[in-house]
TORLO-570212 format. One line per 5 residues: number of its first residue (from 1); for each residue x, y, z of C-alpha. Coordinates in steps of 0.02 Angstrom, whole numbers, plus 50000, padded with zeros to 5 digits. Layout:
! TORLO-570212
NUM) X,Y,Z  ...
This chain:
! TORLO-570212
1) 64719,57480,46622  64888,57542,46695  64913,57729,46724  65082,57733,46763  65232,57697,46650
6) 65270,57522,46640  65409,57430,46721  65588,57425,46622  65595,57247,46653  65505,57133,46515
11) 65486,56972,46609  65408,57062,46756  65269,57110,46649  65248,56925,46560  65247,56871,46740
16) 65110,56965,46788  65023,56925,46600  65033,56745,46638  64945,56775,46831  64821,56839,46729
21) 64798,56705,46615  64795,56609,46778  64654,56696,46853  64558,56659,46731  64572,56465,46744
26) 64548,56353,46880  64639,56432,47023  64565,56363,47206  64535,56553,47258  64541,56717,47170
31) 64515,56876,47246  64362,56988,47170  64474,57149,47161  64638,57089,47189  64697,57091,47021
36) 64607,57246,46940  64658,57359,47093  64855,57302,47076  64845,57331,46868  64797,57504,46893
41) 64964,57553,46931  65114,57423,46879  65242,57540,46991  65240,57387,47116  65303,57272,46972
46) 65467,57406,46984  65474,57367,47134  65480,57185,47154  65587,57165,47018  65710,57274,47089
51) 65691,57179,47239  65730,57028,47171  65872,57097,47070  65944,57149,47243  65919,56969,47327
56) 65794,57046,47426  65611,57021,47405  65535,56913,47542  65365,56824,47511  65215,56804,47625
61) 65155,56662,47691  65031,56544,47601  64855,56537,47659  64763,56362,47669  64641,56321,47559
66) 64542,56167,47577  64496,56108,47430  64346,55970,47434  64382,55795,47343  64268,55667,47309
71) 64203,55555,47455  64209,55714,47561  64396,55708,47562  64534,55885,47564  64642,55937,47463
76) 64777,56052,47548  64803,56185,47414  64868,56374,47462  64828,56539,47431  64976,56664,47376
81) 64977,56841,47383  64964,56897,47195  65128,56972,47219  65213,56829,47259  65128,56737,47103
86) 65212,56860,46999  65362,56858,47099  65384,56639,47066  65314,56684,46879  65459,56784,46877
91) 65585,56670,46929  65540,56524,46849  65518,56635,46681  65712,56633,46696  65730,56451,46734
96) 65587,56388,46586  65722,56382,46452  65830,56281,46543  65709,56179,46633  65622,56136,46482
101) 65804,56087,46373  65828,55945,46528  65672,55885,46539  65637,55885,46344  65706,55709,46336
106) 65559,55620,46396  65421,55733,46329  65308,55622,46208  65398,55464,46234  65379,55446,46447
111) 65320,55609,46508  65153,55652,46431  65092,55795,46534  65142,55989,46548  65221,55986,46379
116) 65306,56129,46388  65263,56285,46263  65396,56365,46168  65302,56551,46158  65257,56654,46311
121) 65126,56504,46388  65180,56386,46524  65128,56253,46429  65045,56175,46248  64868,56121,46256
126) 64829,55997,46405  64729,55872,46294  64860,55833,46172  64977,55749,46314  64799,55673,46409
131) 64765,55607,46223  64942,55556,46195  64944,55466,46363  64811,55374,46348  64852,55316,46170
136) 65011,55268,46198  64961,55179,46340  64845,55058,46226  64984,55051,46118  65094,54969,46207
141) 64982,54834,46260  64960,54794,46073  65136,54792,46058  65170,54647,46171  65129,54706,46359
146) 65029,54562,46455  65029,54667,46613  65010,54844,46670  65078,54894,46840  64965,55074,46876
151) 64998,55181,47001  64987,55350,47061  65079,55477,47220  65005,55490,47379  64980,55686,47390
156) 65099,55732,47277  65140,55913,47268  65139,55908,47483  65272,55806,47497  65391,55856,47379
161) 65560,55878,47464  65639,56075,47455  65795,56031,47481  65800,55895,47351  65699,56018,47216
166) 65857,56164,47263  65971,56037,47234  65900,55997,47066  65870,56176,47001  66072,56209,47041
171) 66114,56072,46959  66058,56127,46798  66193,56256,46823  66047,56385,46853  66116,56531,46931
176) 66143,56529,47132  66040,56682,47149  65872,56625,47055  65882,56453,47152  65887,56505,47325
181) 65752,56646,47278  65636,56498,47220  65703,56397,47376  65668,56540,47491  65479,56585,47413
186) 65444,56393,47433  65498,56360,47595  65421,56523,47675  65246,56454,47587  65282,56270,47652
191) 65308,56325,47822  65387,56213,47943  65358,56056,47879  65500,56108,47732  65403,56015,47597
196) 65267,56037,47472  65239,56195,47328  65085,56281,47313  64940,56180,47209  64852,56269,47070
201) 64985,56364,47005  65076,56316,46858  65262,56368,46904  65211,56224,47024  65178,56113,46886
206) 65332,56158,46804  65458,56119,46961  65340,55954,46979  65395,55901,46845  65584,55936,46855
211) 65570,55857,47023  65496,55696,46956  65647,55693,46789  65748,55566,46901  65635,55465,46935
216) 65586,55447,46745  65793,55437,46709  65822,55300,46833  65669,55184,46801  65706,55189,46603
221) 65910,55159,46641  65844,54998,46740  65749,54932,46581  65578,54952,46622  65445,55038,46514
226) 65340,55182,46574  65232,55310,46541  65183,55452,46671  65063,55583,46669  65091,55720,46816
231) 65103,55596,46954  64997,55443,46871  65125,55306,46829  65091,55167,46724  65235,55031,46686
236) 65203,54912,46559  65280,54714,46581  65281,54574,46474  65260,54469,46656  65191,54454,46803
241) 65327,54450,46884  65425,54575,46781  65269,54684,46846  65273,54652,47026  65478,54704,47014
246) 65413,54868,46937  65321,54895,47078  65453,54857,47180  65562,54976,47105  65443,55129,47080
251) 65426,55105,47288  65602,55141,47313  65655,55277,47163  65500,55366,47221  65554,55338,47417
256) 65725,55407,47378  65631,55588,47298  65534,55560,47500  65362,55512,47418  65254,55353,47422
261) 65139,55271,47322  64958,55283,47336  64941,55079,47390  64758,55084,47361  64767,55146,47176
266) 64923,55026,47163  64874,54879,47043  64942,54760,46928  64842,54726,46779  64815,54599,46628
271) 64831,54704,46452  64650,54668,46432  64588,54741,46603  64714,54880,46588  64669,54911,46416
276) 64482,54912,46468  64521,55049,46592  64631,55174,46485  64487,55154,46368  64359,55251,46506
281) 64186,55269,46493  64178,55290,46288  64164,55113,46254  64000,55077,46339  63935,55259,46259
286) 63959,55185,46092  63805,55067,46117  63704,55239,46138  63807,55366,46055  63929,55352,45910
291) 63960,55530,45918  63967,55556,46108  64061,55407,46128  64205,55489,45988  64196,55658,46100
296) 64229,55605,46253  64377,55512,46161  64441,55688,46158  64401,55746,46289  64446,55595,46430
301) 64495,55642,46601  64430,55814,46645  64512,55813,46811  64660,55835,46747  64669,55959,46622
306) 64528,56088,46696  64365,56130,46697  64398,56306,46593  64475,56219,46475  64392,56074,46447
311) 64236,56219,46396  64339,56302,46278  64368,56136,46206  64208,56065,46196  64173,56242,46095
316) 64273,56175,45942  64198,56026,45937  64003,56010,45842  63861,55949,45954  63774,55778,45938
321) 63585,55812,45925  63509,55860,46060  63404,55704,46065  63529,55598,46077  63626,55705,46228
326) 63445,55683,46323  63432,55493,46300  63621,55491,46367  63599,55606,46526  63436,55492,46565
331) 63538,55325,46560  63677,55401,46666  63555,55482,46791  63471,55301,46812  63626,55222,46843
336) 63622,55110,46693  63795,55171,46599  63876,55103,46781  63924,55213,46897  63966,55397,46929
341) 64103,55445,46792  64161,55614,46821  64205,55642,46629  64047,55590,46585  63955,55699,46710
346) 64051,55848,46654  64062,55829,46485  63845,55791,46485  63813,55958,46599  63923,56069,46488
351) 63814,55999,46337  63647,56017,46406  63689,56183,46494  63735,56263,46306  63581,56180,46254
356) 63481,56273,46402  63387,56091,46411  63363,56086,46609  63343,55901,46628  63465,55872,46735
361) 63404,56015,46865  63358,55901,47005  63508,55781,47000  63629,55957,47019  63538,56034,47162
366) 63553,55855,47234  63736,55836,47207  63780,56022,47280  63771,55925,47452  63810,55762,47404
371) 63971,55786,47311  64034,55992,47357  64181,55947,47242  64074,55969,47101  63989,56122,47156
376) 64065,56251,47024  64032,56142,46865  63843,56113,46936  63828,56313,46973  63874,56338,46798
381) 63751,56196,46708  63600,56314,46815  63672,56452,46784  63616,56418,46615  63430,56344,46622
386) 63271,56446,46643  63133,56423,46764  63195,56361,46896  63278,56509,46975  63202,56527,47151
391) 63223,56340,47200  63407,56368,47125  63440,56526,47229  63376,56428,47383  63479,56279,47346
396) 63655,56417,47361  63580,56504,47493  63542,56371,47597  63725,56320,47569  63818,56469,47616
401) 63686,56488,47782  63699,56309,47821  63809,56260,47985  63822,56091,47906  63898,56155,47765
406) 64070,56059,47780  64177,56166,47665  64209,56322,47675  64258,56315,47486  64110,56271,47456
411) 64040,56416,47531  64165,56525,47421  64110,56444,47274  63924,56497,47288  63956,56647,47350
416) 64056,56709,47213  63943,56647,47089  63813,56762,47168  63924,56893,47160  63985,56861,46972
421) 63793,56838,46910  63745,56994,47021  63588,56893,47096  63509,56959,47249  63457,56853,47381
426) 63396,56948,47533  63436,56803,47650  63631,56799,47592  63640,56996,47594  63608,56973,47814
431) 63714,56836,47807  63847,56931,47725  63857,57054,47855  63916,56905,47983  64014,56840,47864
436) 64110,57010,47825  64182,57002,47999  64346,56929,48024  64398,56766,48019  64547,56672,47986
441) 64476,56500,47947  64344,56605,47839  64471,56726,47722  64422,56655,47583  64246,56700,47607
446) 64263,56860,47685  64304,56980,47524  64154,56904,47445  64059,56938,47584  64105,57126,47589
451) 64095,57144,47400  63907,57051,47380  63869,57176,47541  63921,57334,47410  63813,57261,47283
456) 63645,57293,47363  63681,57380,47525  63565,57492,47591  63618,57669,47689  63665,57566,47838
461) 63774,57451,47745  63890,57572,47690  63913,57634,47869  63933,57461,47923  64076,57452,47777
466) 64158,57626,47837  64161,57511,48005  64268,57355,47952  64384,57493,47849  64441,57561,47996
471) 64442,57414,48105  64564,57311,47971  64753,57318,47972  64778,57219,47810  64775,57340,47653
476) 64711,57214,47541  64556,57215,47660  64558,57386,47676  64539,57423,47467  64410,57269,47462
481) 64313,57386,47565  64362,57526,47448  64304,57423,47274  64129,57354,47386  64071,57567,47424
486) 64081,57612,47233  63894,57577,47223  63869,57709,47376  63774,57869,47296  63921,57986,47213
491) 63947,58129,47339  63948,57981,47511  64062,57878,47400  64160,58034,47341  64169,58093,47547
496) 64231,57937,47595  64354,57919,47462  64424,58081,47513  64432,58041,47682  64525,57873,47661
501) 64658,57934,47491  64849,57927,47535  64824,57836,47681  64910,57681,47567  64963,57634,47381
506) 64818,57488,47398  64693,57620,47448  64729,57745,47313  64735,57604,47166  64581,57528,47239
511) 64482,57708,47217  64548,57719,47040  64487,57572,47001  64326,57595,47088  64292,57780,46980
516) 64335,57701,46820  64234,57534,46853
């Protein structure tokens, strides 16, 4: 809760409401404190909103985050100050009205994700455009497609082109100001290379999709037939050869916005193999499950819309019995429903999890090293069984001690989920105090290392903590520091707090948080 007055400016507070709502979703990093320590006081939100009234706020510069993918792959997302989230919030709050009046056009007919919301939201519910998508695709096979040209952009949000996306905010007569701010933010973050916007964040998702409107304009004015979800192209042909022009054609509309396809997700497809695909994995459920199988047609494609969400879904939705959920997960673990299907995977953990059935135990702890991409939504299925909990806790531990431990997201990710569930493992706590020193490649790991220190440090713990607060120069670190001592017993916490107050706005919102917490 704030305890100042709050900022004159309405849209600088929606800005920071929607960060919020962000944090809460499937960001690549959030800080442990970041957020509570800045909403103690909103006299910074004055402040940046003045600044950018005055053409003068300059962002940081993004921090690498890399992300795992399945098949031990990256992907290069970034890590903004949450200043700067509120500060491109706050921009593109400006822009959404006119962004979304352009782009309208195709929403529904050839764009079918990031409808856009008309209330405060970014954006409408992510499984209505998946749904509609994937529908429509089917469709239009039944209406006469023989042949499916599929097709999706090689890294897509890394290679968009700055100058290209400035060019096409101005040209929806948004005001000069607001469209060099955005230009400047984005090309600060991309750093030299001049190209990309920050994954994760959804006034990304919003300028992805303006920057991909042209693309959509000029392959409909050319005749063809398409339907596109974020960067996943499908064009639909009543020949083959009508399909291998689409190709063709997507190569060089896309090579004039400087991307490329993805050649080996680039196919060209009979209706019946193509319709066989859209279809997923709920056909071949139906010979176990009816009522999984009619689920999952709901809830198709996880990736995409987000593991928080797909939850808060699957909460509106009535389980099948829990019976028939176990004969499922046994069939999938033994291979026989083919192989690994993400959306099946996810949408059978979330299931048994709720249940607290721990039958699929073993297989998690086995996938935490052999696929670290889906490290958060196994944390959460064991997070929910009983009985298991000191092989679990050896299994995380033994991941955030390991030197073969190839992501340091990964490491994040079970680290914070110590921290969140408050478990103690003696063997993390030492390794914590390595881990607390700083590193750049580490950053990400670092504040959860201080803060899962505070948790259950011991008398020399909080001297080693007075120790990295006065050997940082970066305030953020400094109140991490600040929010990790507010375990310390009252009058060594109270000492040090009165030792460090005034020293910085950070430090002072970071003790008032700490006092209240």
């Amino acid at each position: 809760m704030s305890t100042s007055p709050s900022p004159s400016d309405t849209d600088i507070i929606r800005a920071l409401e929607l960060v919020t709502e962000d944090q809460r979703g499937d960001l690549f990093y959030k800080h442990p404190f970041e957020i509570d320590i800045l909403k103690r006081d909103l006299s910074w939100l004055e402040r940046i909103s003045t600044q950018l009234a005055e053409n003068k706020y300059t962002a940081a510069q993004a921090r690498p985050v890399d992300v795992p993918k399945p098949g031990y792959h990256i992907r290069p997302a970034a890590h903004l100050s949450l200043e700067d989230q509120v500060a491109i919030s706050y921009l593109l709050i400006k822009c959404k009205q006119t962004i979304s009046k352009a782009i309208s056009w195709s929403e529904g007919t050839i764009r079918q994700s990031h409808w856009i919301s008309e209330g405060g939201s970014w954006f409408k519910d992510a499984y209505s455009g998946w749904k509609h998508f994937r529908e429509k695709s089917i469709q239009t096979i039944l209406n006469g497609a023989k042949f499916v040209f599929i097709t999706d952009i090689s890294g897509y949000y890394e290679n968009i082109d700055l100058s290209k996306l400035s060019s096409d905010l101005k040209n929806l007569s948004i005001p000069t100001k607001t469209a060099d701010q955005i230009s400047s933010c984005l090309n600060k973050w991309a750093g030299p290379r001049r190209r990309g916007i920050p994954q994760g964040y959804n006034p990304s998702h919003l300028l992805g999709e303006l920057y991909l409107d042209s693309f959509d304009h000029n392959l409909q004015d050319e005749g063809f037939t398409h339907l596109r979800y974020l960067d996943d192209i499908r064009v639909f042909a009543r020949t083959e050869q009508e399909a291998r022009r689409a190709l063709h054609r997507v190569t060089v509309l896309l090579r004039e916005r400087g991307l490329n396809l993805q050649t080996s997700k680039s196919k060209i497809l009979s209706g019946d193999e193509a319709t066989a695909l859209f279809d997923g994995v709920a056909p071949i459920i139906k010979n176990v499950s009816e009522e999984i199988a009619k689920e999952l047609d709901l809830l198709e494609e996880i990736g995409y819309v987000g593991m928080e969400e797909s939850r808060r879904a699957l909460e509106n939705l009535s389980s099948p019995p829990l019976e028939v959920l176990q004969r499922t997960w046994r069939q999938f673990e033994q291979g026989s429903l083919g192989g690994f299907d993400k959306t099946l995977f996810h949408y059978l953990l979330n299931r048994l999890g709720k249940a607290k059935v721990p039958d699929a135990v073993d297989y998690s702890l086995r996938l935490l090293t052999e696929r670290p991409e889906e490290t958060s939504t196994c944390l959460h299925y064991l997070q929910q069984t009983n009985g298991r909990e000191a092989e679990i806790a050896k299994a995380v531990a033994e991941i955030i001690q390991s030197r073969d431990t190839l992501f340091i997201h990964q490491v994040y990710t079970c680290l914070r989920w110590l921290f969140d569930n408050k478990l103690r493992i003696e063997s993390v706590v030492e390794h914590c105090r390595s881990l607390s020193t700083w590193s750049p490649e580490r950053f990400i790991v670092r504040p959860y290392a201080i803060a899962y220190i505070g948790l259950f440090a011991s008398l020399r713990d909080f001297e080693r903590l007075e120790g990295l607060y006065r050997d940082s120069s970066d305030w953020l670190d400094r109140a991490t520091v600040i929010c990790a001592y507010r375990n310390a017993i009252i009058d060594m916490r109270n000492a040090f707090y009165g030792r460090v107050r005034g020293e910085h706005e950070l430090v002072d919102r970071a003790i008032a948080y700490s006092k209240a917490a």
